[in-house]
C-alpha positions as CSV (number, residue, x, y, z in Angstrom):
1,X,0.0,0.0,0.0
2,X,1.1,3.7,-0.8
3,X,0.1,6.9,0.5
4,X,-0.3,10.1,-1.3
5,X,-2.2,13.2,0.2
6,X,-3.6,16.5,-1.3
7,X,-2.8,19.2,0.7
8,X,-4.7,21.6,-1.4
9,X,-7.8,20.0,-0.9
10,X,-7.1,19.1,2.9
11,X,-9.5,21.4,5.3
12,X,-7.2,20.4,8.7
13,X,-9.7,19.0,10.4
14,X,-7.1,16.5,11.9
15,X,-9.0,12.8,12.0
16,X,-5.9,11.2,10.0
17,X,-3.3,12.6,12.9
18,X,-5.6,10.9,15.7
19,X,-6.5,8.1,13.6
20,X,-2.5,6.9,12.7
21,X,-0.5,9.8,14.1
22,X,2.8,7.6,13.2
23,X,1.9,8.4,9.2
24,X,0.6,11.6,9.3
25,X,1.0,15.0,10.9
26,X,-0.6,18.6,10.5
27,X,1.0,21.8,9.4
28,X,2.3,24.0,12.3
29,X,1.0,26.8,10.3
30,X,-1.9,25.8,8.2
31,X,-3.2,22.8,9.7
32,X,-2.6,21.1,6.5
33,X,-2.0,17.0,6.8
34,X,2.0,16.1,6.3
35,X,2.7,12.9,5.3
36,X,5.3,11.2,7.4
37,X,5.8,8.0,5.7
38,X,4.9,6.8,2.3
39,X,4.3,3.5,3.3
40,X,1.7,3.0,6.6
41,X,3.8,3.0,9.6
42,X,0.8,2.6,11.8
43,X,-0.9,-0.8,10.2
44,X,-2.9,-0.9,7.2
45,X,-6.5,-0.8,8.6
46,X,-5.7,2.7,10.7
47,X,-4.7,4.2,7.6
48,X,-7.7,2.7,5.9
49,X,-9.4,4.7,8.4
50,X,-7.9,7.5,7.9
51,X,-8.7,8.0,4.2
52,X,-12.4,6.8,4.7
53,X,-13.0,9.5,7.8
54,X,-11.4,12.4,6.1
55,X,-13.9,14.7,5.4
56,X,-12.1,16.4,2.3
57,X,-10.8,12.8,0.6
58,X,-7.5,14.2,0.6
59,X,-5.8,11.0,1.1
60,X,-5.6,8.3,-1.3
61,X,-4.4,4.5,-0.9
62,X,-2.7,2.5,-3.6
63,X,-1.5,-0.7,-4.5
64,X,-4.3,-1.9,-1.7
């Protein structure tokens, strides 16, 4: 599985950082998701969970 994330569309509401904080961060100044690691440091389905809550669908699994 690989991770991408759009930051432009991202709205920093923050459920992927609580959800797998090991893959993703926030922006200190915009709030905007950081990916941390490319591949899911935090298991599969917590990333899973991550792309399904986000309320802008800026993240995006591949290879799944």
């Amino acid at each position: 599985m690989k991770i991408s994330v759009d930051t432009g569309s991202c709205v920093s509401s923050g459920q992927c950082v609580l959800l797998a904080p090991g893959t993703f961060d926030q922006d200190e100044e915009d709030g905007t998701v950081v990916l941390l690691a490319e591949e899911p440091s935090d298991g599969e389905e917590a990333v899973r969970q991550a792309e399904l809550t986000c309320p802008a669908a800026a993240i995006r699994l591949s290879g799944t």
